[in-house]
N, C-alpha and C positions, 0 to 999 in steps of 0.2 A: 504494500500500500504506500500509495507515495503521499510523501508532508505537504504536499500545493495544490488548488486548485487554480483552475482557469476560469475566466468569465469573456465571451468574445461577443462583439456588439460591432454594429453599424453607424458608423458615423453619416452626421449630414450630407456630410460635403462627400459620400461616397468612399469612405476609405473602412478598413477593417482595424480595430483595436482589439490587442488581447492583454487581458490583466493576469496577472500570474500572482498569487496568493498564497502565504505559507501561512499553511495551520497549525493550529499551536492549540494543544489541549487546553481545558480551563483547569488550572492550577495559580495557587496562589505564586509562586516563582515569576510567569508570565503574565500576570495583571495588572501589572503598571507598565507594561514596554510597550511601544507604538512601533505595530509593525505596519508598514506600508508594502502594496504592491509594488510590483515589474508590471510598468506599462509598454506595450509599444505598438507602434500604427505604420499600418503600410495600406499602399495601393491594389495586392494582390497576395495569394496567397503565396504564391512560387518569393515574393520578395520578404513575407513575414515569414516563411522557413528559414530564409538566412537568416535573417535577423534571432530569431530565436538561437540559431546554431552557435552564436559567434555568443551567446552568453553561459557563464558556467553554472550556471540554475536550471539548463534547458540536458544538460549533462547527467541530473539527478533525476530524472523523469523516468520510468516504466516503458518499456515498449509498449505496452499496451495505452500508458498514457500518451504517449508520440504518436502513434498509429488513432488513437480518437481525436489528437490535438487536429491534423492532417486531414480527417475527414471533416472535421469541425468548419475547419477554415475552408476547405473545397467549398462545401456548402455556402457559408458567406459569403464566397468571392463570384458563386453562378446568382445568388440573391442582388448582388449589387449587380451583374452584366445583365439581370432579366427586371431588374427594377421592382424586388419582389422585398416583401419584411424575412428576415431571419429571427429563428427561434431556437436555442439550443438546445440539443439532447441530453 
């Protein structure tokens, strides 16, 4: 089981962002630290695989979580080429 989730959404202006979220039990240890997302936005999905690649959070990931990231973002990127709403699995 991997420690992150994702959240992928459609921007206005036609581009793809993905949030990458590390989760963190509820324990007293972790209740004061402010964890923020990995943001990042691309034009296509073939441009946010790079992008993802080249950070080393995207390293800790599951195959299986890569392999849903992948279908995640296909789907977004035929949503914005057919001008349709996405909705994630």
């Amino acid at each position: 089981m991997d420690n992150f989730y994702c959240l992928i959404r459609l921007q206005k202006n036609r581009t793809i962002s993905l949030c990458l979220f590390e989760s963190i039990q509820n324990s007293l240890e972790n209740y004061d630290k402010n964890i923020y997302p990995i943001c990042f936005t691309a034009v296509s999905a073939d441009s946010m695989y790079i992008l993802l690649s080249k950070h080393d959070l995207f390293k800790k990931l599951s195959i299986n979580h890569v392999l849903y990231l992948g279908q995640e973002l296909y789907k977004a990127e035929l949503s914005v080429i057919f001008n349709q709403s996405y909705v994630q699995n």
